[in-house]
N, C-alpha and C positions, 0 to 999 in steps of 0.2 A: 466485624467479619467481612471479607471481600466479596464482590458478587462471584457466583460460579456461575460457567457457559460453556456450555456442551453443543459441539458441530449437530446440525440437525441435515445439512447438504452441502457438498463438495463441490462449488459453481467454477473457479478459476477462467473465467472470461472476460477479455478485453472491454471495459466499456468506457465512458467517456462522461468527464467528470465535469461539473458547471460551478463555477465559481461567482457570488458577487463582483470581487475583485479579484483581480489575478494575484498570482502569489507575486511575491518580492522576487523572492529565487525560483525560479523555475525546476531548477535541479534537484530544491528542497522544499517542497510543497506542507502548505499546512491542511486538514483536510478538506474537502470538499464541499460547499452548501448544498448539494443535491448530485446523484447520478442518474445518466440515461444508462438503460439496460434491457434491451429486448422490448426496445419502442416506449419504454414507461418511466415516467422520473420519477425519482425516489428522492423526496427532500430529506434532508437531514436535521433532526431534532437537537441530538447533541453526540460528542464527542464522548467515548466511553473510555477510553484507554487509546495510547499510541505506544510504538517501538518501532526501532530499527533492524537491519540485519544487512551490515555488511560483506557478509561474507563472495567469496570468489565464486563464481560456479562456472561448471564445463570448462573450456579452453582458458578463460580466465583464470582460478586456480591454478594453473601452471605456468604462468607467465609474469610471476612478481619474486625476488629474493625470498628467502624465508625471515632475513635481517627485517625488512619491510613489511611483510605481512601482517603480524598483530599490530602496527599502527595505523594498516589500513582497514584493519576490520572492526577498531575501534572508531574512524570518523569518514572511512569511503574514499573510495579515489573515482576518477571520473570513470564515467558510464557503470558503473560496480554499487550496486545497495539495492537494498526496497526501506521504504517509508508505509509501516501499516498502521491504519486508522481502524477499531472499533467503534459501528456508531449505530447508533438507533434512528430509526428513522419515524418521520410522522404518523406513518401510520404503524409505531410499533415493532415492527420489526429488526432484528439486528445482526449487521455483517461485519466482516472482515473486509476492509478493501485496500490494495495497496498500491504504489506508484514504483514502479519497476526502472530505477534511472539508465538502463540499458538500452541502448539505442537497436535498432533495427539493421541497421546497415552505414554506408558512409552518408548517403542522402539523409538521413531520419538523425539528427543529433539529439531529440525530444527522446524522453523517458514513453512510459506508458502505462495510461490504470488498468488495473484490472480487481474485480469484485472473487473475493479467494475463495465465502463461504458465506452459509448462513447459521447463524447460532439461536440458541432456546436458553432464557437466563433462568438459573435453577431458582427455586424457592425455599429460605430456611437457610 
């Protein structure tokens, strides 16, 4: 039977994410060994699940053919995706965090982390 995990808080805040090594691809990150968040780092115990989600959002959605579309939202086109990680962390605890490859503007090419939630893993 799979685990079950129920939202216990709604965080979606920027935080910044500490890696042993850097990733390979920057634009494709694998998760994080620990985050800072509100002055406090949170090592990472282990990886629980990952997924993608390429899809368009805001002004982007309207700016690709429809011919184009589902192949971009099967593997991303530039500045367009999130990378989310479920992970548990050492002391227990377990969030959503994802890497948002949308840049900021034309100065900022880099993506961006941000911590989406926090979850309660059911029991049974």
């Amino acid at each position: 039977m799979a685990a079950r995990f129920t939202p216990i808080r709604f965080i979606d805040e920027e935080i910044q994410a500490v890696f042993d090594r850097p990733p390979d691809l920057a634009k494709k990150p694998g998760p994080p060994n620990a985050f800072l968040w509100k002055g406090e780092q949170h090592a990472v115990a282990e990886m629980l699940s990952s997924w993608t989600d390429f899809r368009r959002r805001g002004r982007m959605a309207q700016n690709m053919e429809q011919a184009h579309l589902k192949a971009a939202e099967r593997r991303g086109s530039w500045g367009v995706g999130r990378f989310y990680f479920r992970l548990r962390t050492q002391g227990g605890r377990i969030f959503d965090l994802y890497y948002d490859r949308a840049p900021d503007g034309p100065g900022d090419r880099a993506g961006h982390w941000f911590l989406y939630r926090e979850l309660r893993q059911e029991q049974g």
